[in-house]
Rosetta silent file (secondary structure, phi, psi, omega in degrees, C-alpha in Angstrom):
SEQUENCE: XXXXXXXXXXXXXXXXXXXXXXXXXXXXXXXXXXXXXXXXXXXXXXXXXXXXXXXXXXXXXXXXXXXXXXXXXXXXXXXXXXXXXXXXXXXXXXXXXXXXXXXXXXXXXXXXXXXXX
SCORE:     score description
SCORE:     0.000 S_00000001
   1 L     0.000  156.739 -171.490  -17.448  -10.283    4.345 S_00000001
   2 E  -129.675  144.175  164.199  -13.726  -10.940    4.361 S_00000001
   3 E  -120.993  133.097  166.901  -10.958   -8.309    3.128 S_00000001
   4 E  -140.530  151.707  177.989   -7.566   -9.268    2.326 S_00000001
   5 E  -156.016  122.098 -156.441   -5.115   -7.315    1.403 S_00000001
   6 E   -83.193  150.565  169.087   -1.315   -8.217   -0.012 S_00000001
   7 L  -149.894  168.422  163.564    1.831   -6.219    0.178 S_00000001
   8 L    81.683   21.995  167.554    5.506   -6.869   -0.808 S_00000001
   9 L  -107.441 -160.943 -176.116    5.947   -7.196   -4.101 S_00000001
  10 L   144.532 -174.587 -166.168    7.747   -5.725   -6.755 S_00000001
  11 E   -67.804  115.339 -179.374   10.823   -5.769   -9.060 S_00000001
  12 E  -153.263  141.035  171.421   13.620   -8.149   -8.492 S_00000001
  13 E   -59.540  137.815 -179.105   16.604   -9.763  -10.546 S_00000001
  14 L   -48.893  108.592  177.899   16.286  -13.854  -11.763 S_00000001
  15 L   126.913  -24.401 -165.415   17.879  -15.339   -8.465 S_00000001
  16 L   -90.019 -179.148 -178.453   16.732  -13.048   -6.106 S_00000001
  17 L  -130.639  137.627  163.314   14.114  -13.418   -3.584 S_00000001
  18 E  -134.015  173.374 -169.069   10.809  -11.452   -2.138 S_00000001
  19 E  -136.692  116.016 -175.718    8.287  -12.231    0.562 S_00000001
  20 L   -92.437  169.625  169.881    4.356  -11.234    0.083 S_00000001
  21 L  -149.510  151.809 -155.567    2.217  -10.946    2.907 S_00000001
  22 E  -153.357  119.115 -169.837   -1.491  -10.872    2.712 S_00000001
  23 E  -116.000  114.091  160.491   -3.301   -9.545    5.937 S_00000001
  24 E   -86.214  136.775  162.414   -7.679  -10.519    6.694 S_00000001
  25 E  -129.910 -178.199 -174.975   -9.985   -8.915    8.068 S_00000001
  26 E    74.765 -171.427 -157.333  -14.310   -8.772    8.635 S_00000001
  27 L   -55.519   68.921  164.313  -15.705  -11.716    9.603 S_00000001
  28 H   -33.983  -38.711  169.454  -12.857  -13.531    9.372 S_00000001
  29 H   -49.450  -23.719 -160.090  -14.370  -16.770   10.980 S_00000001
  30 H   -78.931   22.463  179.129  -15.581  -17.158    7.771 S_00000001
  31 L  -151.479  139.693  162.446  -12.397  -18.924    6.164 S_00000001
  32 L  -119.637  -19.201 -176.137   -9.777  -21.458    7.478 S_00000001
  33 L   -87.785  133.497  173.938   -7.602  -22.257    3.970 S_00000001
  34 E  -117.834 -163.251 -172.044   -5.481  -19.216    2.776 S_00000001
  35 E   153.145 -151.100 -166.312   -3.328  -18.860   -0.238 S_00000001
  36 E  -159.841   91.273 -176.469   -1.759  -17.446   -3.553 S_00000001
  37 E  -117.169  172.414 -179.067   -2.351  -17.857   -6.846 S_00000001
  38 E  -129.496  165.628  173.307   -1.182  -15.994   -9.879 S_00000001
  39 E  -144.546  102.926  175.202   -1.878  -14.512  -13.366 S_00000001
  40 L   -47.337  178.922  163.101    0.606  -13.983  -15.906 S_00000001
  41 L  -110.028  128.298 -174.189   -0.354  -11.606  -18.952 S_00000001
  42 L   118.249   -7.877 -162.083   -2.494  -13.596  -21.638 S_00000001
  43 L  -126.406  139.915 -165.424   -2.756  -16.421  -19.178 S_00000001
  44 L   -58.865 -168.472 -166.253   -5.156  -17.954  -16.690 S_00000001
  45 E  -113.500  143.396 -173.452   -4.814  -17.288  -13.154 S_00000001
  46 E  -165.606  149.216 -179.497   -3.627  -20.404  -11.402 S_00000001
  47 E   -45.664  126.876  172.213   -2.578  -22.039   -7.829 S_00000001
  48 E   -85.589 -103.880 -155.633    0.760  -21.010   -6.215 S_00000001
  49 E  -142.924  147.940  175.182    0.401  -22.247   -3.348 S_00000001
  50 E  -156.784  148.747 -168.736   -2.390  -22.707   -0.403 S_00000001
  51 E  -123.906  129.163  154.417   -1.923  -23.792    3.686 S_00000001
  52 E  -131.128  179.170 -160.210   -4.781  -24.740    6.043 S_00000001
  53 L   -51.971  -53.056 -133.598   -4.963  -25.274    9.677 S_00000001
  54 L   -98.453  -41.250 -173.347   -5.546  -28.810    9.524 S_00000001
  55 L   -99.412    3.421 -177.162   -3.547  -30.458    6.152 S_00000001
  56 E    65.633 -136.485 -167.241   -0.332  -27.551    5.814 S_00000001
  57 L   -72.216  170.872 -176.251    0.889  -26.833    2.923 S_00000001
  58 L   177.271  110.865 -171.165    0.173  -27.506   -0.622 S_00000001
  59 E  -131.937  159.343 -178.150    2.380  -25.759   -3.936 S_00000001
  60 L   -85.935  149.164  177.484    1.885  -26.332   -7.667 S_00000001
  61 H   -41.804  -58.219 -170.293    4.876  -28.145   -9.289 S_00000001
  62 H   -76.261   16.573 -167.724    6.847  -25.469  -10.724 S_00000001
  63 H  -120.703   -1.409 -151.333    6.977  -23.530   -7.574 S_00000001
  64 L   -72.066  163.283  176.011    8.173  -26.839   -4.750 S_00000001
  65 L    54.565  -17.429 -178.789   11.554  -26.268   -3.555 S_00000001
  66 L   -86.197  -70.026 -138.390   11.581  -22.438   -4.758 S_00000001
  67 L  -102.808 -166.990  169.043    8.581  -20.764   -2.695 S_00000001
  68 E  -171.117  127.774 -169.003    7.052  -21.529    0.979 S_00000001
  69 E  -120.270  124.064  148.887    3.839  -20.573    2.337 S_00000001
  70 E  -159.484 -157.067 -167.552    2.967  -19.860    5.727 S_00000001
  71 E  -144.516  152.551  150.197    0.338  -18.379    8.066 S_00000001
  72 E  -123.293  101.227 -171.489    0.008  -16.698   11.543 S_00000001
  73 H  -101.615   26.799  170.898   -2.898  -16.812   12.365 S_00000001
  74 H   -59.797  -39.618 -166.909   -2.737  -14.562   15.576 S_00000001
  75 H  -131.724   46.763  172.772   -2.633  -11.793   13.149 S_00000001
  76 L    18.017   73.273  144.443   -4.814  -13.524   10.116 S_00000001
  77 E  -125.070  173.239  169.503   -1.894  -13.420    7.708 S_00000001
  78 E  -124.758  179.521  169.381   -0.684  -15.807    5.322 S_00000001
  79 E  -161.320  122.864 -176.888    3.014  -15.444    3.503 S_00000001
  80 E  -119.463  118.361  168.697    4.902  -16.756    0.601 S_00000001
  81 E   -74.274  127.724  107.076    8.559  -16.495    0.904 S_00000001
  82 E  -142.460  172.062 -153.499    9.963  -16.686   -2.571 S_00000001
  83 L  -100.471  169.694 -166.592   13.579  -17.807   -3.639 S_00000001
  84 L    -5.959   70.199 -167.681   15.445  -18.028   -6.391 S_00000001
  85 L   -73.584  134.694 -150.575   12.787  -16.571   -8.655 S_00000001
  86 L  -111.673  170.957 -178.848   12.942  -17.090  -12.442 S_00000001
  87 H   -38.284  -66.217  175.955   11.677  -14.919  -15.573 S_00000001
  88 H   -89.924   27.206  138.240    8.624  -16.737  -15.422 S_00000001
  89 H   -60.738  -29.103 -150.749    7.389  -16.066  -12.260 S_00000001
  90 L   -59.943  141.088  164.242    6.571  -12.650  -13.178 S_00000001
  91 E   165.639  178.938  167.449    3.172  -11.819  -12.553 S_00000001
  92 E   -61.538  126.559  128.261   -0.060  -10.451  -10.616 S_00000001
  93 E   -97.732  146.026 -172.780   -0.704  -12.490   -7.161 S_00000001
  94 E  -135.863  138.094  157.631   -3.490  -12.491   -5.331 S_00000001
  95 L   -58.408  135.203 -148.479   -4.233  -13.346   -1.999 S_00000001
  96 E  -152.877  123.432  179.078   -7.053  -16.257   -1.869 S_00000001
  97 E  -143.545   90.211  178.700   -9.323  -17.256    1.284 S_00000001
  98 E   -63.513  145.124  171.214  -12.473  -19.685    0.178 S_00000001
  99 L   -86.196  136.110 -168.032  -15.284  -19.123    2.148 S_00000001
 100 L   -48.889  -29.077  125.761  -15.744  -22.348    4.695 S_00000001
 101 L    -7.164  -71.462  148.978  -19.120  -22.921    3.304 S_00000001
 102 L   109.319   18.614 -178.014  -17.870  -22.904   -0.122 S_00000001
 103 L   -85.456   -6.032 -174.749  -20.179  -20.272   -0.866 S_00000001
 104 L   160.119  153.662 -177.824  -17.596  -17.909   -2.552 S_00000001
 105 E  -114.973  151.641 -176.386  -13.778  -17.075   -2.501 S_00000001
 106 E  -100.251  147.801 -176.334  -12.514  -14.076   -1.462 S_00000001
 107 E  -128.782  137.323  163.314   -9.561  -12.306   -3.340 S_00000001
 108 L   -81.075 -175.842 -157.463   -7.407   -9.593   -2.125 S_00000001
 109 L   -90.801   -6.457 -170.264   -6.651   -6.373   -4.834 S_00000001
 110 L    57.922  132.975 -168.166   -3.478   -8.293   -6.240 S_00000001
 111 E  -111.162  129.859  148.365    0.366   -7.295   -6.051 S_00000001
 112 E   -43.776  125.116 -176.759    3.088   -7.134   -8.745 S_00000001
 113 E  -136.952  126.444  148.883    5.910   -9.466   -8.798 S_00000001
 114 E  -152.603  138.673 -154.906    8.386   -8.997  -11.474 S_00000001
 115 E   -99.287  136.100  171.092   11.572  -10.912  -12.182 S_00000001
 116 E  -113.740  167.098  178.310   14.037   -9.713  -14.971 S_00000001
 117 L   -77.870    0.000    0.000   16.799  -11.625  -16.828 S_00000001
């Protein structure tokens, strides 16, 4: 089993910036791709952003040039800086680790991000 668990969001003005962090633990071996995805309310849950070892980085259109994802993985974290953050960012994210297998994905408890006008 893998645990992740997210911290650092919260309430910020259209322009401003925050930085999540998402920490693993347990068997840890058992994932090398991390990530972020989100869920608005009413709306699926869908890819932020996701980093592995071997290919880097990888962001959904509307987020390139805003957000950045990156990992340590000395201390199994992952992180998404993001910048100038718009209305319609706002939403749940959750920390995302597929198992290497491909046998199930692991989710962290999900954090609050919300941007006002």
């Amino acid at each position: 089993q893998v645990q992740l668990v997210e911290s650092g969001g919260g309430l910020v003005q259209a322009g401003g910036s925050l930085r999540l962090s998402c920490t693993a633990s347990g068997s840890v071996f058992r994932i090398n791709t991390m990530g972020w995805y989100r869920q608005a309310p009413g709306k699926q849950r869908e890819l932020v952003a996701t980093i592995t070892s071997r290919t880097g980085a990888n962001y959904a259109d509307s987020v390139k040039d805003r957000f950045t994802i990156s990992r340590e993985n000395a201390k199994n974290s992952v992180y998404l800086q993001m910048n100038s953050l718009k209305p319609e960012d706002t939403a749940v994210y959750y920390c995302n680790a597929p198992d290497i297998l491909g046998t199930r994905q692991y989710w962290g408890q999900g954090t609050q991000v919300t941007v006002s006008s």
